[in-house]
mmCIF file of the protein (N, C-alpha, C, O) and its ligand, coordinates in Angstrom:
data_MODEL
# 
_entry.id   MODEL 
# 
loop_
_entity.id 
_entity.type 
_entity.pdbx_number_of_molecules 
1 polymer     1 
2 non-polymer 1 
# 
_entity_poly.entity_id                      1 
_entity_poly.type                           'polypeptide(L)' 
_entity_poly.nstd_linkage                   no 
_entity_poly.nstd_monomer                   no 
_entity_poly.pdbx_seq_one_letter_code       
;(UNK)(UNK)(UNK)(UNK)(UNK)(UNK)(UNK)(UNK)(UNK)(UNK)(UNK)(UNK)(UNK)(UNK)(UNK)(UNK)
(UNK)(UNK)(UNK)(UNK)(UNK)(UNK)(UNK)(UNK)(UNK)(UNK)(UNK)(UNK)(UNK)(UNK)(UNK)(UNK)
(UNK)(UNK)(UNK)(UNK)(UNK)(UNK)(UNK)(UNK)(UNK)(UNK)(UNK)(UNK)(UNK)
;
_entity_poly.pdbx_seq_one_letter_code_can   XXXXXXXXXXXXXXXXXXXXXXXXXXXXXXXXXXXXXXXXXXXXX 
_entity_poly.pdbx_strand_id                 A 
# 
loop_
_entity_poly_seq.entity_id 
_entity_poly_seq.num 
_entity_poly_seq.mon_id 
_entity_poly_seq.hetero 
1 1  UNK n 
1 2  UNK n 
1 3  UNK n 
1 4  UNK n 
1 5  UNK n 
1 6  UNK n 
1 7  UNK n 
1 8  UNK n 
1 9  UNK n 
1 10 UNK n 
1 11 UNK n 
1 12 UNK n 
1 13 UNK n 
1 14 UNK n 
1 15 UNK n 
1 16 UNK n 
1 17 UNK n 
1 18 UNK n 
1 19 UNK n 
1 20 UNK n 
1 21 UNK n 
1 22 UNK n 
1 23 UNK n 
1 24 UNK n 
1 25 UNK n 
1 26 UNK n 
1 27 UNK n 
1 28 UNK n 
1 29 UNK n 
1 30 UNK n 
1 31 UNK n 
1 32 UNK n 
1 33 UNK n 
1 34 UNK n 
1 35 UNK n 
1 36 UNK n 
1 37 UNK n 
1 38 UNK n 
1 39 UNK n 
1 40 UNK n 
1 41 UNK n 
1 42 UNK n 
1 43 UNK n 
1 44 UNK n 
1 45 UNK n 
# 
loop_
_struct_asym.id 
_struct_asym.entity_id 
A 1 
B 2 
# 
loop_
_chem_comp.id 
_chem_comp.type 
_chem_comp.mon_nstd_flag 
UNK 'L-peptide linking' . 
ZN  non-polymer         . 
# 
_pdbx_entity_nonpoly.entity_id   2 
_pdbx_entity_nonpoly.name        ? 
_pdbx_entity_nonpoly.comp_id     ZN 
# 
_pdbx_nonpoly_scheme.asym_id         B 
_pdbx_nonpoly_scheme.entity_id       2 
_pdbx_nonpoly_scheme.mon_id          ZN 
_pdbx_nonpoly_scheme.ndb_seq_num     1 
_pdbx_nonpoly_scheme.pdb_seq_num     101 
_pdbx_nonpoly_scheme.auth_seq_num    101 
_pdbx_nonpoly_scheme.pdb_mon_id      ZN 
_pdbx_nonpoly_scheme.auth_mon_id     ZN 
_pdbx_nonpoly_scheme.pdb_strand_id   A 
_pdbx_nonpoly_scheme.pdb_ins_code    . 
# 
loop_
_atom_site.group_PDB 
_atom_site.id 
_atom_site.type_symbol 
_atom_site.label_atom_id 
_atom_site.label_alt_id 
_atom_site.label_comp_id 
_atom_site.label_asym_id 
_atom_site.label_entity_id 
_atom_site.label_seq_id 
_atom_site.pdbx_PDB_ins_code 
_atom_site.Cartn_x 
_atom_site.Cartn_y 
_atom_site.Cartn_z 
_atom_site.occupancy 
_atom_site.B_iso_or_equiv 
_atom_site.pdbx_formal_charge 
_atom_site.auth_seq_id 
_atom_site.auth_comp_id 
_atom_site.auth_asym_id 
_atom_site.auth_atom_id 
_atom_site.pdbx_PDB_model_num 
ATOM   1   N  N  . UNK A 1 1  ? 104.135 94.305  105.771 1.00 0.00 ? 1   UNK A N  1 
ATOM   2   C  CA . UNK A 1 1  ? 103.045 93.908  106.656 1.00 0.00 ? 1   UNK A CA 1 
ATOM   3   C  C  . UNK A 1 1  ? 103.602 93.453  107.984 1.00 0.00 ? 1   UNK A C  1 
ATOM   4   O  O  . UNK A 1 1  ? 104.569 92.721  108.195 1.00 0.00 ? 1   UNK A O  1 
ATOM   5   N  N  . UNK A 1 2  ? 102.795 94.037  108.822 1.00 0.00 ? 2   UNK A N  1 
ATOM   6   C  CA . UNK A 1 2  ? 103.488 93.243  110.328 1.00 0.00 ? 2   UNK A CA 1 
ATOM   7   C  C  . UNK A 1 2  ? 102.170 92.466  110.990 1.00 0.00 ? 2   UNK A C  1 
ATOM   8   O  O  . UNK A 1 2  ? 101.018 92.819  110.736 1.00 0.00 ? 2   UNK A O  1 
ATOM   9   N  N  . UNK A 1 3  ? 102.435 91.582  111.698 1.00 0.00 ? 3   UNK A N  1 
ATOM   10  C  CA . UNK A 1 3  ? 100.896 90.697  112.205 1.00 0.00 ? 3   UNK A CA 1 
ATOM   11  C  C  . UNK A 1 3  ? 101.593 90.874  113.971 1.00 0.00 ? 3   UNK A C  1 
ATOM   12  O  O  . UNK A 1 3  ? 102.819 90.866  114.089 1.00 0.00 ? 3   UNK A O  1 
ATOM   13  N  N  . UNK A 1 4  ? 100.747 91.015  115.169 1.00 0.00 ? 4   UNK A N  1 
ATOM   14  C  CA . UNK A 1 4  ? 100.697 91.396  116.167 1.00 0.00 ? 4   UNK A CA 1 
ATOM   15  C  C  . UNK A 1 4  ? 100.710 89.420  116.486 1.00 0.00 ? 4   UNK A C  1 
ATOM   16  O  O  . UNK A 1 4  ? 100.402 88.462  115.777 1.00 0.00 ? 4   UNK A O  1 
ATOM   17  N  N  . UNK A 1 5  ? 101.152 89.534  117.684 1.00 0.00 ? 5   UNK A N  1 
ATOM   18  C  CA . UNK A 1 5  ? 100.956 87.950  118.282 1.00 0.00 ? 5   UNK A CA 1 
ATOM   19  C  C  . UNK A 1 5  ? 99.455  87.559  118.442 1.00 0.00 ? 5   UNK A C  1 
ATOM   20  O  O  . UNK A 1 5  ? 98.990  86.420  118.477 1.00 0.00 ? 5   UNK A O  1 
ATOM   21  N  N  . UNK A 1 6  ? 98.804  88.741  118.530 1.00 0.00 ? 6   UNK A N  1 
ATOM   22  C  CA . UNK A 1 6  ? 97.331  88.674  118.181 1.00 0.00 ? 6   UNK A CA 1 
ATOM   23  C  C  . UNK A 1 6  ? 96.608  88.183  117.480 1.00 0.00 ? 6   UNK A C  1 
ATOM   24  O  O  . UNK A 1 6  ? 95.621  87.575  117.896 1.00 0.00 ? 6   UNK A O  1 
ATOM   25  N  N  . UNK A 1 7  ? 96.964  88.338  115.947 1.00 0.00 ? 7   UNK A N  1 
ATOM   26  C  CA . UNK A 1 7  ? 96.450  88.405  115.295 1.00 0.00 ? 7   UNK A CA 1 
ATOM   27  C  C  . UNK A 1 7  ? 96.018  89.238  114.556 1.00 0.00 ? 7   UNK A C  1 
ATOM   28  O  O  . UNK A 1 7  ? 95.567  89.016  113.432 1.00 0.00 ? 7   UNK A O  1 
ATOM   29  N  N  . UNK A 1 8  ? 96.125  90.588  115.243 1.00 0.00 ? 8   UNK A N  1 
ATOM   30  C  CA . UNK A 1 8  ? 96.552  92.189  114.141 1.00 0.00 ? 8   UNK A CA 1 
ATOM   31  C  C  . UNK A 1 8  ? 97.321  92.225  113.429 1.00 0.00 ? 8   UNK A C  1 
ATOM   32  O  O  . UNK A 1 8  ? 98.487  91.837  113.504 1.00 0.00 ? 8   UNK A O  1 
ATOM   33  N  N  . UNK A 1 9  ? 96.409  93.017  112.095 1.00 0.00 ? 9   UNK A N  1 
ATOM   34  C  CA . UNK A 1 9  ? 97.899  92.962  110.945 1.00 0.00 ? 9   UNK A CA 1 
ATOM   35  C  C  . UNK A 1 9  ? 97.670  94.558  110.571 1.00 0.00 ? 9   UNK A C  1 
ATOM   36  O  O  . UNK A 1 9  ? 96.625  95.128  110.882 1.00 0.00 ? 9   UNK A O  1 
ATOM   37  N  N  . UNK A 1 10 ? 98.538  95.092  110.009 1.00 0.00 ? 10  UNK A N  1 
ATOM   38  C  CA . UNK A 1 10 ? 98.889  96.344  109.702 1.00 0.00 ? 10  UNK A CA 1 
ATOM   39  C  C  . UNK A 1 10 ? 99.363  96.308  108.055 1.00 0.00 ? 10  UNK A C  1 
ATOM   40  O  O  . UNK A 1 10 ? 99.888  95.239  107.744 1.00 0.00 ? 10  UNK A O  1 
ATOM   41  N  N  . UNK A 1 11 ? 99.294  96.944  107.364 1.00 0.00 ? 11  UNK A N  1 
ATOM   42  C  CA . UNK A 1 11 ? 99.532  96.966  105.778 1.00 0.00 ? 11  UNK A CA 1 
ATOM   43  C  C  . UNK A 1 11 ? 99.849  98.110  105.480 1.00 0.00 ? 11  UNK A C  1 
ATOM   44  O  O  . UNK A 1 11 ? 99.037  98.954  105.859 1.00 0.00 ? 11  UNK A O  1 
ATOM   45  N  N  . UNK A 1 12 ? 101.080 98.634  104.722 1.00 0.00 ? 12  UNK A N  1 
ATOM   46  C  CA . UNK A 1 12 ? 101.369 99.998  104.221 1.00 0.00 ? 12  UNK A CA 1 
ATOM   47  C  C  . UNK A 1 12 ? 102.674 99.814  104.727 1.00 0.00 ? 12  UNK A C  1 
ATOM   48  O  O  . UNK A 1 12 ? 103.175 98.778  105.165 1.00 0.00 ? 12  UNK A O  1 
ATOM   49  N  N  . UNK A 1 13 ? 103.416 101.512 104.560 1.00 0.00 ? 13  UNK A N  1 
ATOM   50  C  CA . UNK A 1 13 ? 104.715 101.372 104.138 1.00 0.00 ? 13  UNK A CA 1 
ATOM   51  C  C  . UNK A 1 13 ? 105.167 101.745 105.796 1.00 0.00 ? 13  UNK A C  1 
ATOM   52  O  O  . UNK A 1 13 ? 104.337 101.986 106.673 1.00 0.00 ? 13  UNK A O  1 
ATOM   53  N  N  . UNK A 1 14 ? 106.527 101.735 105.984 1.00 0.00 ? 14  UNK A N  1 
ATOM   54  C  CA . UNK A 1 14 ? 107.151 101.637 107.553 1.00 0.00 ? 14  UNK A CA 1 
ATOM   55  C  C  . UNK A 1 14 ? 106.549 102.822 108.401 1.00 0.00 ? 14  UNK A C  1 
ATOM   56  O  O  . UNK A 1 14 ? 106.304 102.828 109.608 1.00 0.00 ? 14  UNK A O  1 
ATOM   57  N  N  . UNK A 1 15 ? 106.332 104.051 107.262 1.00 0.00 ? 15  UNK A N  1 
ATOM   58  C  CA . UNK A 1 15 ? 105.824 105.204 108.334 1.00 0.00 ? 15  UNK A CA 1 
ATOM   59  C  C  . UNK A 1 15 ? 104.574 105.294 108.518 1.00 0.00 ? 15  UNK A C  1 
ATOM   60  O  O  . UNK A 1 15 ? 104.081 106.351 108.912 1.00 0.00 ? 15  UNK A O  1 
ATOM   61  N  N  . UNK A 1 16 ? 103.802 104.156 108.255 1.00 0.00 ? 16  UNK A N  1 
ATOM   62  C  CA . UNK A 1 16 ? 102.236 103.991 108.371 1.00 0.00 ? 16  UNK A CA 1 
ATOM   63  C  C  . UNK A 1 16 ? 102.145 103.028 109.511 1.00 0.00 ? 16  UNK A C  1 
ATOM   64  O  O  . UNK A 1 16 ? 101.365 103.231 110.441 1.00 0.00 ? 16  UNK A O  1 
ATOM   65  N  N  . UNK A 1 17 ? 103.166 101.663 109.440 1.00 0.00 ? 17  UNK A N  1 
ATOM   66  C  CA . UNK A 1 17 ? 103.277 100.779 110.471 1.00 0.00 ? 17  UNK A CA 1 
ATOM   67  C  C  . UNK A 1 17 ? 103.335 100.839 111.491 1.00 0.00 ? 17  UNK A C  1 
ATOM   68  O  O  . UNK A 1 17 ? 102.514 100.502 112.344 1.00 0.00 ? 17  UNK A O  1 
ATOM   69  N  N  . UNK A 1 18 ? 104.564 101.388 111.604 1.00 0.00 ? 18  UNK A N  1 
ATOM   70  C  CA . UNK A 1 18 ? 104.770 101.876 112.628 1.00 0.00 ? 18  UNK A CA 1 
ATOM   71  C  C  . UNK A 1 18 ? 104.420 102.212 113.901 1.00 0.00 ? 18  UNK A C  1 
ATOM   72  O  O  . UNK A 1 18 ? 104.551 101.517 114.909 1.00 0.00 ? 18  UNK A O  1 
ATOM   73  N  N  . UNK A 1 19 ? 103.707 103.952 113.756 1.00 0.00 ? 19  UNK A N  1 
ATOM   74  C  CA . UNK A 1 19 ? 102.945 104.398 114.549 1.00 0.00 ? 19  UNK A CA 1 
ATOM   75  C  C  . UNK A 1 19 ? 101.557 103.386 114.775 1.00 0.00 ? 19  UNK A C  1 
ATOM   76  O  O  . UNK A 1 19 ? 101.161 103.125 115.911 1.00 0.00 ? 19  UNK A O  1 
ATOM   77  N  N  . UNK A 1 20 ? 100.977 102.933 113.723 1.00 0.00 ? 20  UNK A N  1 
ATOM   78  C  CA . UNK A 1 20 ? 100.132 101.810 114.053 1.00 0.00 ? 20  UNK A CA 1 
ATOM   79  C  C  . UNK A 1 20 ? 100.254 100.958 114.791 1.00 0.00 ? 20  UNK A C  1 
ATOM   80  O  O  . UNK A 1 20 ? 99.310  100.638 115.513 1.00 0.00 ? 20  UNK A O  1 
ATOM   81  N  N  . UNK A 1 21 ? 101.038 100.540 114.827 1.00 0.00 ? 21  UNK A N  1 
ATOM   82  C  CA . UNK A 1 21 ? 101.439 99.110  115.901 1.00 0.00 ? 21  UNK A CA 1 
ATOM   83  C  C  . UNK A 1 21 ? 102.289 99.866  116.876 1.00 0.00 ? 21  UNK A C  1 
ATOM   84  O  O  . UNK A 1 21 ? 102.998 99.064  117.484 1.00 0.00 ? 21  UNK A O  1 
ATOM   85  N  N  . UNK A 1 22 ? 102.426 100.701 117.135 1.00 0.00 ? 22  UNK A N  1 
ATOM   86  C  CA . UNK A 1 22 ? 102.606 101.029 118.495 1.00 0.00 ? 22  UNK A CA 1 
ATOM   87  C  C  . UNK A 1 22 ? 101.691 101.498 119.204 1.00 0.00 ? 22  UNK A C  1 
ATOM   88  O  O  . UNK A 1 22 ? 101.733 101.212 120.401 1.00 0.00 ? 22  UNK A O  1 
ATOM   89  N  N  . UNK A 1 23 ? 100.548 102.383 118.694 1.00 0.00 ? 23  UNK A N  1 
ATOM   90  C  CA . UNK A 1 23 ? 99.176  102.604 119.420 1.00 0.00 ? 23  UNK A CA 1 
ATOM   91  C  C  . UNK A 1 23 ? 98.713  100.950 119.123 1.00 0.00 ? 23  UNK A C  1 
ATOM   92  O  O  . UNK A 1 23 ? 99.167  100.491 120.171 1.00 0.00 ? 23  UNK A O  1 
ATOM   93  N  N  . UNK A 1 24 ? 98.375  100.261 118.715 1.00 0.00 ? 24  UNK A N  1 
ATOM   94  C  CA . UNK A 1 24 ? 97.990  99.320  118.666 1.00 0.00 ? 24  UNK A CA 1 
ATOM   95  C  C  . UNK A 1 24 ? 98.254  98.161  120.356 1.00 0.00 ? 24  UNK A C  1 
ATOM   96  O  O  . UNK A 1 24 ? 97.515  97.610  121.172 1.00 0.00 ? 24  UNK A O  1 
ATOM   97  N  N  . UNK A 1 25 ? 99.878  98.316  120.106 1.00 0.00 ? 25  UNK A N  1 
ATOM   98  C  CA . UNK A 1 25 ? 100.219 97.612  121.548 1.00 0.00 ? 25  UNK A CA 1 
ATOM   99  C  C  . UNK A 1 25 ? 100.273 98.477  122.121 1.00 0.00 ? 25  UNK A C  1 
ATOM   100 O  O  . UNK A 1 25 ? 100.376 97.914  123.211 1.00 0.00 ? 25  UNK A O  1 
ATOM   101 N  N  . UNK A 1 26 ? 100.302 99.843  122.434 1.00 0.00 ? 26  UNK A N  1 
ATOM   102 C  CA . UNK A 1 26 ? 99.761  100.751 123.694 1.00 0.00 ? 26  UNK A CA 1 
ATOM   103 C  C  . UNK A 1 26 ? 98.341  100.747 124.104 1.00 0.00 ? 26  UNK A C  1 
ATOM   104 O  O  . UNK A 1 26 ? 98.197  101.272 125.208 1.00 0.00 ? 26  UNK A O  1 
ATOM   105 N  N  . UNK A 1 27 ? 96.652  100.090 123.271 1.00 0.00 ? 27  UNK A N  1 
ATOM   106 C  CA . UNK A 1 27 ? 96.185  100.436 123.624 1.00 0.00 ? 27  UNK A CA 1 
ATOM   107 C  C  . UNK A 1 27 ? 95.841  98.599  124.192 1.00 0.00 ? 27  UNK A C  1 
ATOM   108 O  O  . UNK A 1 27 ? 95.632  98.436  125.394 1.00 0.00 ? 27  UNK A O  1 
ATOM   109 N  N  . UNK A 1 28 ? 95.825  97.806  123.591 1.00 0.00 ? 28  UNK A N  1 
ATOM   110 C  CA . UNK A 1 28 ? 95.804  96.578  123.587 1.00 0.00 ? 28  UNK A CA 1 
ATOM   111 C  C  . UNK A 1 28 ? 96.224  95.643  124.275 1.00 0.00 ? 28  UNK A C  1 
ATOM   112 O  O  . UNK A 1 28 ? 95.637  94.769  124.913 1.00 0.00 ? 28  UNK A O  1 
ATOM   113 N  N  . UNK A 1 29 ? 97.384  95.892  124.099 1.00 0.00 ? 29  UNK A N  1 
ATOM   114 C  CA . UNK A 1 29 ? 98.252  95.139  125.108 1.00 0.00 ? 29  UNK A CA 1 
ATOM   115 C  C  . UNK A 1 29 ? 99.301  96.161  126.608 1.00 0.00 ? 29  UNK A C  1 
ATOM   116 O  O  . UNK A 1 29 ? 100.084 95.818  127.494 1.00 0.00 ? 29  UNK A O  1 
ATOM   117 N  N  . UNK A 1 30 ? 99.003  96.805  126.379 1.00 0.00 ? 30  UNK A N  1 
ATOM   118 C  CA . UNK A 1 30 ? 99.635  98.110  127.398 1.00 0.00 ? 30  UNK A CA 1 
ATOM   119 C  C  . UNK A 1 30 ? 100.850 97.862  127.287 1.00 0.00 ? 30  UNK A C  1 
ATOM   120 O  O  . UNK A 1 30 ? 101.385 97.525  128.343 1.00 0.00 ? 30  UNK A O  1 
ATOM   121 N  N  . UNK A 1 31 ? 101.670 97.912  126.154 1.00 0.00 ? 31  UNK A N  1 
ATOM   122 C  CA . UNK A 1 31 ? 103.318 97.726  125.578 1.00 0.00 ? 31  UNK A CA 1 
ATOM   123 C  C  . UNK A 1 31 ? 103.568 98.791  124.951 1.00 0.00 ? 31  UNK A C  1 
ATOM   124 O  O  . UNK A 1 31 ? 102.853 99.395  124.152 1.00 0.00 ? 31  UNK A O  1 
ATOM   125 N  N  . UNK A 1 32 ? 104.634 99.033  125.331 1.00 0.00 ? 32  UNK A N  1 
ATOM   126 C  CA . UNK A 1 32 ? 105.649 99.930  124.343 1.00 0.00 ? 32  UNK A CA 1 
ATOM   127 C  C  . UNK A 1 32 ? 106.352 99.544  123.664 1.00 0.00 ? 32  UNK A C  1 
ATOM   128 O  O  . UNK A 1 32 ? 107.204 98.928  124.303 1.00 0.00 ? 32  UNK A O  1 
ATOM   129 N  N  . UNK A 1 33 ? 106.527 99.527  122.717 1.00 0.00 ? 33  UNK A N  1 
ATOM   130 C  CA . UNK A 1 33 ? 106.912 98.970  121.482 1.00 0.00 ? 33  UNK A CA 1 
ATOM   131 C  C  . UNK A 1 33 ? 108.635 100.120 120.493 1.00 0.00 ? 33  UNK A C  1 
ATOM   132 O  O  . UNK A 1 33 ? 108.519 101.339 120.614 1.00 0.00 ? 33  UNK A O  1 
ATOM   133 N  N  . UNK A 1 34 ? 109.129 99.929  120.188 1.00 0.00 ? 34  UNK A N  1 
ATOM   134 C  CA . UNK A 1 34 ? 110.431 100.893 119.758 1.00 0.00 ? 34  UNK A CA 1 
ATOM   135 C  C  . UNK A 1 34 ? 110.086 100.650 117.835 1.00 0.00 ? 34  UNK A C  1 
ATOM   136 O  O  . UNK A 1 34 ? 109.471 99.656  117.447 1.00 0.00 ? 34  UNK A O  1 
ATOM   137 N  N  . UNK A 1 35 ? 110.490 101.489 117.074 1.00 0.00 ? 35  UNK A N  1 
ATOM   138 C  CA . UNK A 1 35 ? 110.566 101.108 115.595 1.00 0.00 ? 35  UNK A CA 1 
ATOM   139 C  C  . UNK A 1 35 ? 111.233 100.220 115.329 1.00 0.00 ? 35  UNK A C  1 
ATOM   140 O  O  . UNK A 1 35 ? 110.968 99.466  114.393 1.00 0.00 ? 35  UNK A O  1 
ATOM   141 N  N  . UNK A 1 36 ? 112.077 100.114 115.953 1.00 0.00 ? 36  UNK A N  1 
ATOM   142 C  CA . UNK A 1 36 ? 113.317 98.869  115.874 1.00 0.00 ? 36  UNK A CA 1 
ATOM   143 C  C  . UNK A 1 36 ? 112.403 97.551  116.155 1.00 0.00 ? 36  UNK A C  1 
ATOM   144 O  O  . UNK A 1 36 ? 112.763 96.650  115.397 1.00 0.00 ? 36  UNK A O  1 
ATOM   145 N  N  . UNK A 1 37 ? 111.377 97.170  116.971 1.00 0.00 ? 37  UNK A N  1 
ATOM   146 C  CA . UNK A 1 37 ? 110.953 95.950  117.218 1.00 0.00 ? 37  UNK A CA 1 
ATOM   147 C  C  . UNK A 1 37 ? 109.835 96.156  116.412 1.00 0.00 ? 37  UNK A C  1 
ATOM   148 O  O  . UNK A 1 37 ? 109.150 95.150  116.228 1.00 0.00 ? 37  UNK A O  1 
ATOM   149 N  N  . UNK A 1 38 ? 109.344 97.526  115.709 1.00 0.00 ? 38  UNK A N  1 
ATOM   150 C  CA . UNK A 1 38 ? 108.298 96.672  114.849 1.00 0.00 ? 38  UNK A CA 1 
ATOM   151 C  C  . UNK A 1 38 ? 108.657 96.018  113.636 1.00 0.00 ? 38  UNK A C  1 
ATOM   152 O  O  . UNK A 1 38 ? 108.145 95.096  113.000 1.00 0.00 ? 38  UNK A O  1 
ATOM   153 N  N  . UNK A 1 39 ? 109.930 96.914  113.437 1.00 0.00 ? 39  UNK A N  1 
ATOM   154 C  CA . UNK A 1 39 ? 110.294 96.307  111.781 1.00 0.00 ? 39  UNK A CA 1 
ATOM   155 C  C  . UNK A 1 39 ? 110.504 95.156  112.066 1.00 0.00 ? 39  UNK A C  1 
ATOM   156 O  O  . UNK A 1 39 ? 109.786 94.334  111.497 1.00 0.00 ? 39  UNK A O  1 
ATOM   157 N  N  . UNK A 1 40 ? 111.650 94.596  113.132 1.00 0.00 ? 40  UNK A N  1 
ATOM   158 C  CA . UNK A 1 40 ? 111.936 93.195  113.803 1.00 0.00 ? 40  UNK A CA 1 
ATOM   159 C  C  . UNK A 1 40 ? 110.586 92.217  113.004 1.00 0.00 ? 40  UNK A C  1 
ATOM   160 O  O  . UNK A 1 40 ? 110.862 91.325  112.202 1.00 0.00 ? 40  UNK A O  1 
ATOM   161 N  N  . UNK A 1 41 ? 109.697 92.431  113.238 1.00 0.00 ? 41  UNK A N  1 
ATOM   162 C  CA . UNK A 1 41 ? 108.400 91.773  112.801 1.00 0.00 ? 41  UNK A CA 1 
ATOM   163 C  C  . UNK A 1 41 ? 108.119 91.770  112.152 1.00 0.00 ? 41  UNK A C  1 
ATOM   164 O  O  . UNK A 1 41 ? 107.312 90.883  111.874 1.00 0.00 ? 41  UNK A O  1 
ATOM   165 N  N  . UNK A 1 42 ? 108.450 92.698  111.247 1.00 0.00 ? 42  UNK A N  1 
ATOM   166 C  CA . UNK A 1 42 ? 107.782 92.905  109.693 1.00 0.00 ? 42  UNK A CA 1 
ATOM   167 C  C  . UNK A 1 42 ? 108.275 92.219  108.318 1.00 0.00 ? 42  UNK A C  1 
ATOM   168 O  O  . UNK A 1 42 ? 109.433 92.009  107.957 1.00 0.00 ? 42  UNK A O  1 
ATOM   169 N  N  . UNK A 1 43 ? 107.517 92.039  107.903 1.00 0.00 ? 43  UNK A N  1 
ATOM   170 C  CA . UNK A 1 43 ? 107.872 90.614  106.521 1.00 0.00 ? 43  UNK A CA 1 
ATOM   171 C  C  . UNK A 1 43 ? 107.905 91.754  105.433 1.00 0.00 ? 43  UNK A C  1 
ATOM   172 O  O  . UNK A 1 43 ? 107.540 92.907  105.658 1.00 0.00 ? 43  UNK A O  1 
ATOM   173 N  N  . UNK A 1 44 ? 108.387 91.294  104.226 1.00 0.00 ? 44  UNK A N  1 
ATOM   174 C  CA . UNK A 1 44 ? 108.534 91.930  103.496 1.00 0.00 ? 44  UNK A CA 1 
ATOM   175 C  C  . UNK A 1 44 ? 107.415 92.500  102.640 1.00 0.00 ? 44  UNK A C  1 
ATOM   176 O  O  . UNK A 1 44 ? 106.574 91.715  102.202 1.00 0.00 ? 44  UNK A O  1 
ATOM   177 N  N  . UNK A 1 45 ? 107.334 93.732  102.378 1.00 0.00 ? 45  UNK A N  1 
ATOM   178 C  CA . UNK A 1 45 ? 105.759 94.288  101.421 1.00 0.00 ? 45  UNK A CA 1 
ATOM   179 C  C  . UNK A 1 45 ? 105.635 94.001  100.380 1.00 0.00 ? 45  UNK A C  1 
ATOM   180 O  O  . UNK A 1 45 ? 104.632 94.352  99.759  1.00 0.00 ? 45  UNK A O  1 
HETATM 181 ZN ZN . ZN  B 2 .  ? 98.108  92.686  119.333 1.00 0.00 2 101 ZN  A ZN 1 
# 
């Protein structure tokens, strides 16, 4: 699971996250985001 500084959370496995939370902070927060910083965030499933 990863939770956004937001308050967005995302659930499922890294190749679901992922792309999620990067459209997520592309559309939201206008960030680009790398896989490397989402896992950074991500707690264990
Ligand atoms: Zn967010």
């Amino acid at each position: 699971m990863v939770r956004c500084e937001c308050g967005f959370e995302v659930r499922g496995t890294e190749d679901e996250i992922v792309p999620a939370l990067q459209k997520h902070a592309g559309e939201s927060h206008n960030m680009k985001v790398t896989r490397e910083q989402v896992l950074a965030r991500a707690h264990a499933i």
